[in-house]
Residue, then its C-alpha position, 0 to 999 in steps of 0.5 A: x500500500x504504498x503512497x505513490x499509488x494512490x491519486x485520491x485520499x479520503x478521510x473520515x474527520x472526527x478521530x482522524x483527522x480532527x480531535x472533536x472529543x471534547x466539544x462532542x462531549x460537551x455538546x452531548x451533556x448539554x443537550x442530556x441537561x436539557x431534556x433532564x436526561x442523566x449525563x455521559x461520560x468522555x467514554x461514552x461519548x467516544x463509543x457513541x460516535x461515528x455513526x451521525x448525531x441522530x444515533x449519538x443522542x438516540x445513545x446518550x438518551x438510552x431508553x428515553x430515546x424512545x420518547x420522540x419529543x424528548x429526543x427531538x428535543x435532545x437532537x435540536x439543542x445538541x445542533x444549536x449547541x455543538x454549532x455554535x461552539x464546535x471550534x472551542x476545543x477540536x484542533x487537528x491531530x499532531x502531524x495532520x496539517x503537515x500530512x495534508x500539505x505534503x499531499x497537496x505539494x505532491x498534487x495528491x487529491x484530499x477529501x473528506x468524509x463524515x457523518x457528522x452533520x453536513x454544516x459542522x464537516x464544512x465548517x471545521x474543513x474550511x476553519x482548519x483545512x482550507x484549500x489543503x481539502x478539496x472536497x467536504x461531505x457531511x451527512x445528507x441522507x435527504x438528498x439520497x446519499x447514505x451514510x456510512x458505511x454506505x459508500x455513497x459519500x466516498x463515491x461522490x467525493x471521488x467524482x467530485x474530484x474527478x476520479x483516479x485511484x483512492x485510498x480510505x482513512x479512517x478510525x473506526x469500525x464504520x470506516x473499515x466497513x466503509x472502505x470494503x464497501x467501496x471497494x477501497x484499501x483501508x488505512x486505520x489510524x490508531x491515535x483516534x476514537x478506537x484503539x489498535x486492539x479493536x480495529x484490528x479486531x474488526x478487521x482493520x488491513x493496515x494501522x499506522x500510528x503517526x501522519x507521516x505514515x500514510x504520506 
């Protein structure tokens, strides 16, 4: 798996490229506080994430998620919240900016993609990444694109970037399964929301620990 081989890189965001732990954690809490839920912890949080916001509240809340105006409650504070405080504390990984410039310096093509809510995957990209990101998707399953691990967001981001050979980066679980079902190889990075233990057991091909090693 080599790094010349590869004209496309797609990220996942949160655990990947971005530590977004603390704000996620925050934002969660605030919203369990204000439909008078019982608050999460940090690990907790961790695990509950990777899959969209509508299942990262329907995780916190637990039984009371069954309750629709006690979740939608939950949903719309936790946007309202987490949107308007989500630069408080995420800050790039160490070696992330480097990675991504030395991609962009060697004419690599850099997407990402998230399930993560399509406003907050734009605005973290634009705030920390700039021009280094040529494409950013977030979940818009109202205009028919799945979620992962659908493949429907890799695919419309290599399209956007007009196609050639990818590679799929990611930290979790969602993302290998991302990957095979987009027919990508997968790197797992293990700085991220999941340990090297869990990813490999869930089939993770190659773990790095460091930027540097995917480019």
């Amino acid at each position: 798996m080599a790094a010349e081989d590869f004209d496309i890189y797609v990220f996942d965001l949160d655990g990947t490229l971005l530590n977004t732990l603390e704000d996620l954690y925050l934002a969660t809490n605030a919203a369990m506080r204000h439909v008078g839920a019982a608050e999460r912890t940090k690990d907790e949080v961790r695990a509950f994430v990777g899959n969209g916001i509508k299942l990262l509240i329907t995780r916190a809340l637990g039984e009371r998620a069954a309750d629709e105006a006690v979740f939608n409650r939950a949903f719309s504070y936790f946007k309202e919240y987490y949107g308007a405080r989500m630069f408080d504390h995420t800050a790039p990984y160490a070696g992330v900016l480097e990675m991504l410039r030395r991609l962009n310096a060697a004419k690599k093509r850099v997407a990402v993609v998230s399930n993560k809510a399509d406003f907050a995957v734009k605005g973290l990209c634009e705030r920390y990444f700039g021009k280094l990101c040529g494409v950013a998707i977030g979940e818009n399953e109202a205009a028919g694109i799945r979620k992962k691990p659908a493949p429907d967001s890799v695919f419309a981001a290599i399209e956007k970037l007009g196609g050639g050979k990818a590679v799929y980066i990611g930290d979790s679980e969602v993302d290998i399964e991302t990957a095979k079902n987009a027919g990508l190889p997968c790197i797992s990075v293990c700085w991220g929301f999941k340990s090297e233990e869990f990813l490999i057991a869930h089939g993770a091909e190659k773990c790095v620990h460091s930027p540097e090693e995917i480019f």
